[in-house]
C-alpha positions as CSV (number, residue, x, y, z in Angstrom):
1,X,-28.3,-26.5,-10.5
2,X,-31.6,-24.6,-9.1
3,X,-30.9,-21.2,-7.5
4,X,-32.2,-22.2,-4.1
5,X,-29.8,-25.0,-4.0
6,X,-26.7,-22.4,-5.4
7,X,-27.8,-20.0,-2.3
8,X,-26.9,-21.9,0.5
9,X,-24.0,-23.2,-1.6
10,X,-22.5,-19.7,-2.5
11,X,-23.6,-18.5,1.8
12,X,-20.8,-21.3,2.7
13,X,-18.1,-20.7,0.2
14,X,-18.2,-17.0,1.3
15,X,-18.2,-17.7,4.9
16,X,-15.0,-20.1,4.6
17,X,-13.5,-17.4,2.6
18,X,-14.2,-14.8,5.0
19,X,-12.6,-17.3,7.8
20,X,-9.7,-17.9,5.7
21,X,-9.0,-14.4,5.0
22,X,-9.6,-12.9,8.7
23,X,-9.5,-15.8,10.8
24,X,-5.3,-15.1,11.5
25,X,-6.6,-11.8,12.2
26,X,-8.5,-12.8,14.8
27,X,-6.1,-15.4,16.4
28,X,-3.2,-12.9,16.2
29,X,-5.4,-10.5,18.5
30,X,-6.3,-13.1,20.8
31,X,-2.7,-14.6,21.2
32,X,-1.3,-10.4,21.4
33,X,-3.1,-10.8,25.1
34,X,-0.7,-13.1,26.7
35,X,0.3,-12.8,30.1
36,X,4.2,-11.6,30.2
37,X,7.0,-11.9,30.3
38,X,6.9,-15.8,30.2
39,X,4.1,-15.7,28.1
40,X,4.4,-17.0,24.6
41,X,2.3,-17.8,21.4
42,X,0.1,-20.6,23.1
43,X,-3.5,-21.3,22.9
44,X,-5.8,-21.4,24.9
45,X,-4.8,-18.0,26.7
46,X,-3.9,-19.1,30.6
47,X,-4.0,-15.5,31.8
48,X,-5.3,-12.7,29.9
49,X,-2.9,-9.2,29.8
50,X,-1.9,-5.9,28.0
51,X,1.8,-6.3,29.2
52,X,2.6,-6.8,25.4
53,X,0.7,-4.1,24.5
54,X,2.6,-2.0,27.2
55,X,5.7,-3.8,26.3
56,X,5.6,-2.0,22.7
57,X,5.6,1.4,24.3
58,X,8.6,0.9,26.6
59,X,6.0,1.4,29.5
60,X,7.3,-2.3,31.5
61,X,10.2,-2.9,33.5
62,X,13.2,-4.3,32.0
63,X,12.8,-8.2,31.1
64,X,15.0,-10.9,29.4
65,X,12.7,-10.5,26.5
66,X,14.3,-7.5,23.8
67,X,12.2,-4.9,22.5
68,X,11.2,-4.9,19.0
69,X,13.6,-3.1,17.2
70,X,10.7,-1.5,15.4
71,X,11.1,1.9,15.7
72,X,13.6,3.0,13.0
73,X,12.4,0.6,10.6
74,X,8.5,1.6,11.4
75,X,10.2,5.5,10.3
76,X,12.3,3.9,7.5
77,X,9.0,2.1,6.1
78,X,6.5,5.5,6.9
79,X,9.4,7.7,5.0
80,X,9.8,5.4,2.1
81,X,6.3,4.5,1.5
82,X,5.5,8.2,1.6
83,X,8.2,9.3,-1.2
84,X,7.1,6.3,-3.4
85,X,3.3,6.9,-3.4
86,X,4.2,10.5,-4.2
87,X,6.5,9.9,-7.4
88,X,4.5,6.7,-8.4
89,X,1.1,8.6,-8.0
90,X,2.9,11.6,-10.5
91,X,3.9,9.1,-12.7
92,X,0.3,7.0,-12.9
93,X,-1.6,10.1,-13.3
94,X,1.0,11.7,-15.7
95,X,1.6,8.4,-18.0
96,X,-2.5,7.5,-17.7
97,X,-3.2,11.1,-19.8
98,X,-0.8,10.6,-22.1
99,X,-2.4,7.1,-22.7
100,X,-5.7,9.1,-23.7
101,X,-4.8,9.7,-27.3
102,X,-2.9,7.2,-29.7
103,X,0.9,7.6,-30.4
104,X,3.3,5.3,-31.8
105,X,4.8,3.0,-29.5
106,X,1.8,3.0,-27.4
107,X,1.7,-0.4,-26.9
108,X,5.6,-1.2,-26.0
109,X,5.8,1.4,-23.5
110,X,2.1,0.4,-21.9
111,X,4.2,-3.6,-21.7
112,X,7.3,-2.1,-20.5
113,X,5.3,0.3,-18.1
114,X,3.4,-3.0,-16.4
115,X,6.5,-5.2,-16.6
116,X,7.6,-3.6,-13.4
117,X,4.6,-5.5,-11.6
118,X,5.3,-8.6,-12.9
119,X,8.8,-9.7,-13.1
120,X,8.7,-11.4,-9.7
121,X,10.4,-9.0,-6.9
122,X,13.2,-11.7,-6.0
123,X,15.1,-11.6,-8.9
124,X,14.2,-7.8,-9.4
125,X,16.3,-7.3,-6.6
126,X,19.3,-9.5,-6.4
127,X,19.3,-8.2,-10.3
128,X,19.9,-4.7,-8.8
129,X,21.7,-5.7,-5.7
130,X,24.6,-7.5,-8.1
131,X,23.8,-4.4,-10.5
132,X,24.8,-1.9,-7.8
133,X,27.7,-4.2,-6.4
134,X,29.3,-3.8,-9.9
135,X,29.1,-0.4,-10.6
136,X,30.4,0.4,-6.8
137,X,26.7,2.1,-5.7
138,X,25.9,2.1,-2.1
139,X,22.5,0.0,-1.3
140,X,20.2,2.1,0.9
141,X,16.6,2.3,1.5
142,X,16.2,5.8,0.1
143,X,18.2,5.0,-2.9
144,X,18.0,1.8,-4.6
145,X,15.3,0.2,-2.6
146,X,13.5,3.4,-3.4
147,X,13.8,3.0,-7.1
148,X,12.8,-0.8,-6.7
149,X,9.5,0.3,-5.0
150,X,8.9,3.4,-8.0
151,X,9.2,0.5,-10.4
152,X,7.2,-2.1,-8.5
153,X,3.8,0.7,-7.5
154,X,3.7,2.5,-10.5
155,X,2.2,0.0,-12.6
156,X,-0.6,0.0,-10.3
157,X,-1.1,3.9,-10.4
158,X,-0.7,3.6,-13.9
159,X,-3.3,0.6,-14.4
160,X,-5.9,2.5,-11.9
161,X,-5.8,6.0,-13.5
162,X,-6.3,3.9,-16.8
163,X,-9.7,3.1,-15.6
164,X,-10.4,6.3,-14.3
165,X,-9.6,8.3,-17.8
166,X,-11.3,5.1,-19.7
167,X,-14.3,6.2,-17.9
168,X,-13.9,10.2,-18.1
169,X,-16.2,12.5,-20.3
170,X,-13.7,15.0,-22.4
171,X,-16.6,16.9,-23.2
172,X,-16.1,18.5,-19.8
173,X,-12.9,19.5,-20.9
174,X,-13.6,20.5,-24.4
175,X,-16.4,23.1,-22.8
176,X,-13.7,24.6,-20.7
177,X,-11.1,25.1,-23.5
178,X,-14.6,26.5,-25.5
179,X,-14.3,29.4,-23.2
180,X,-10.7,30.3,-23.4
181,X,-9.2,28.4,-20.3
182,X,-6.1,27.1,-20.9
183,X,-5.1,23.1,-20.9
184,X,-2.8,23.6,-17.4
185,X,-5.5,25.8,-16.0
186,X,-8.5,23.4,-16.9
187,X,-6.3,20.3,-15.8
188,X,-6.2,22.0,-11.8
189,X,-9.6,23.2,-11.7
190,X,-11.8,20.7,-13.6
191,X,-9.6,17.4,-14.4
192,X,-8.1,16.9,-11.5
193,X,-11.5,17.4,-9.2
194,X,-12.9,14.6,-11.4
195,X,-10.7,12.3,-11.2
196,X,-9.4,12.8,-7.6
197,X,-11.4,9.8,-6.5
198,X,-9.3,7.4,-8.8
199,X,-5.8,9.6,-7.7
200,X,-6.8,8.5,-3.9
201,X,-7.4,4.9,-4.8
202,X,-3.5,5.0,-7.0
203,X,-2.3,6.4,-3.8
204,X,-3.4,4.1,-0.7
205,X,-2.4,1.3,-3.8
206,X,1.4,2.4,-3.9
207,X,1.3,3.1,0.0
208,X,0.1,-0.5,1.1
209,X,2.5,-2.1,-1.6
210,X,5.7,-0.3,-0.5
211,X,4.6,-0.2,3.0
212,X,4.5,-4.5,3.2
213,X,7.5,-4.9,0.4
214,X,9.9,-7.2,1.6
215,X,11.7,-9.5,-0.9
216,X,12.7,-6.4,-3.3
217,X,13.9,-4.3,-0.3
218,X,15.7,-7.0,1.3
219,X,18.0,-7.2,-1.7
220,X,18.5,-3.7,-2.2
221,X,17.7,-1.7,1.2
222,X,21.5,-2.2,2.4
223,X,22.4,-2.4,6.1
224,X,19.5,0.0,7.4
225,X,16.5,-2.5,8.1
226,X,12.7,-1.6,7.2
227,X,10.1,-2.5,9.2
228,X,9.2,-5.9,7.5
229,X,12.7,-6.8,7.1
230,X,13.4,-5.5,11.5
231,X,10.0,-7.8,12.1
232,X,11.6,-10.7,10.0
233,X,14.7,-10.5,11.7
234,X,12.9,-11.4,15.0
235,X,11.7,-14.5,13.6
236,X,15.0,-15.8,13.5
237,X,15.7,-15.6,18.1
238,X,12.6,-16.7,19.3
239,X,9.0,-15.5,18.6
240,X,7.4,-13.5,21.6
241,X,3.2,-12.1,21.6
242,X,5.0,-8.8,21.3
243,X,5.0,-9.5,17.3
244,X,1.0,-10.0,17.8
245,X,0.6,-7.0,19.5
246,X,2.4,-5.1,16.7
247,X,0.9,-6.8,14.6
248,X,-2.8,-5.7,15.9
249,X,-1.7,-2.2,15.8
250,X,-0.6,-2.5,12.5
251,X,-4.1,-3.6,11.6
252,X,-5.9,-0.9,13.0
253,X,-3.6,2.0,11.5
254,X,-4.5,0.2,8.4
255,X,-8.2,0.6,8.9
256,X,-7.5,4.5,10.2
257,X,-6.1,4.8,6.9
258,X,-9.1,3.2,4.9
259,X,-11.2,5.4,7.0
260,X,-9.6,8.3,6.1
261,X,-9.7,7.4,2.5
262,X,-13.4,7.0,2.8
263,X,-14.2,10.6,3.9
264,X,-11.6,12.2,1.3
265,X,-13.6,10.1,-1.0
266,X,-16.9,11.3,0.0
267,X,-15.2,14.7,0.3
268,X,-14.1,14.6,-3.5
269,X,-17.2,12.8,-5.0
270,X,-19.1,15.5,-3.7
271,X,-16.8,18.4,-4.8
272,X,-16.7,16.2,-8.4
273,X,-20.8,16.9,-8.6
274,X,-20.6,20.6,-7.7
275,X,-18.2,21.2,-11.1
276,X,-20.6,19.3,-13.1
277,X,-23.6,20.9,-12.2
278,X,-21.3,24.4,-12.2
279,X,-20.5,23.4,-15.7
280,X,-23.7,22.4,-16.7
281,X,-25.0,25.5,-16.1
C-alpha cells in the first residue's frame, strides 16, 4: 500500500481513536448542564444550567435529590494517594539504583518486584481481605488498602526509574567521586537533579493509579469509603447530572495536575543542563 493511500487511512484511524478516547468526556460535560432538580442524564439538553455545578458546593436549596457523599472519600482518596506516591516513589528510585549493577538474584526479585502490577487487583484483594479476616486485622484505608496500593504503584516507579538510570551517564558521577565528594553527597546534588524529570513522571504514575483504584480498595478499605468506591455507591439509588458535574471537575484537577507537572518539568530539565555544563567545566 502507497503512502498517499496509508495517509488518509492512518488521519481516520486516529480521529476515531481520539473520539473514542474523549468523546465520553465530552458528553459527560454536556449532560453535567442539566437543568435541576428534575433534571437527569437525558440528551438533548431541554434547558441548559449550573444548578449541578452549584449543587456540588452546597450552594442550592434543599431538594429530594442527596448530595454526593463525596467529601470524606474525595479526603480519604487525596490522603491515600498522597502517602502511596511518597513510599512507592522511595521505593522505585531506591530499588531502580540498586538495579544499576548486577547481584545475584537480580532477576527473581526484578519478577517478584513487577508481580505486584500484574496479578489482577480482584483477587489481590479478597486474597488480603480473607488474609486480614483470619489473622483478626482491622481493614482500613490507611492500613491494608494502603499496603495494596504500595504493592500495586510501585512496579510502575520501579519500571520508570528503570528507564531513567538505563539512560543515565555514570561518568557524571564518577567525575564527582574524582574530586573527593562522597556517594550520599553526589546522589543530592548531581543524581537526583538528573534524574528528577523521570522521579516526577514515577510520581504523577503512582498518584493517578491510587487516586482511580477501586477493585483492590474495595476489598480491603473496610467501612470508610474512598472516593471511587462513595461515587460507586451512588450508582446503586438512582444516577443524577450531579455525578457529571463531579465528574468534569475531576477532569480538570487532572489537567491542573499535568500542568503542574509540565512546569516542574521544564523547571528541572533546565536545572539538569546547568549541572552538566557546571560539570563540564
Amino acid at each position: 500500500m502507497r503512502a498517499p493511500v496509508l495517509k488518509p487511512i492512518l488521519a481516520v484511524y486516529c480521529g476515531l481513536f481520539l473520539l473514542f478516547l474523549y468523546g465520553p468526556l465530552l458528553v459527560l460535560g454536556i449532560l453535567s448542564f442539566q437543568s435541576g432538580p428534575e433534571g437527569g442524564p437525558q440528551f438533548p439538553i431541554i434547558e441548559w444550567s449550573t444548578y449541578w455545578y452549584r449543587d456540588l458546593f452546597g450552594m442550592n436549596p434543599p431538594s429530594r435529590i442527596a448530595p454526593l457523599p463525596i467529601e470524606e472519600g474525595l479526603i480519604r482518596s487525596l490522603v491515600l494517594s498522597f502517602m502511596t506516591t511518597v513510599v512507592s516513589t522511595v521505593l522505585g528510585v531506591m530499588s531502580a539504583q540498586a538495579f544499576r549493577q548486577k547481584f545475584k538474584g537480580s532477576s527473581a526479585v526484578f519478577y517478584l518486584i513487577v508481580l505486584g502490577m500484574m496479578v489482577p487487583g480482584v483477587l489481590v484483594g479478597l486474597g488480603t481481605a480473607l488474609l486480614a479476616n483470619t489473622l483478626g486485622i482491622d481493614r482500613h484505608w490507611w492500613s491494608t488498602a494502603f499496603v495494596l496500593h504500595v504493592v500495586y504503584t510501585f512496579p510502575f516507579a520501579f519500571l520508570v526509574m528503570l528507564a531513567i538510570f538505563n539512560r543515565f551517564d555514570p561518568t557524571v558521577e564518577e567525575a564527582a567521586w574524582s574530586l573527593g565528594v562522597t556517594p550520599a553527597r553526589t546522589f543530592r546534588k548531581v543524581t537526583f537533579p538528573l534524574i528528577f524529570p523521570g522521579v516526577l513522571s514515577a510520581m504523577l504514575f503512582c498518584f493517578t493509579l491510587s487516586y482511580d483504584e477501586f477493585s483492590r480498595t474495595l476489598f480491603a478499605s473496610g467501612r470508610d469509603l474512598t472516593l471511587p468506591l462513595a461515587i460507586y455507591g451512588t450508582f446503586s439509588v438512582e444516577i443524577h447530572p450531579n455525578i457529571f458535574a463531579f465528574g468534569v471537575l475531576t477532569t480538570l484537577f487532572s489537567l491542573a495536575l499535568l500542568a503542574v507537572y509540565a512546569v516542574l518539568m521544564g523547571m528541572s530539565i533546565r536545572r539538569a543542563q546547568r549541572v552538566l555544563v557546571q560539570e563540564e567545566a
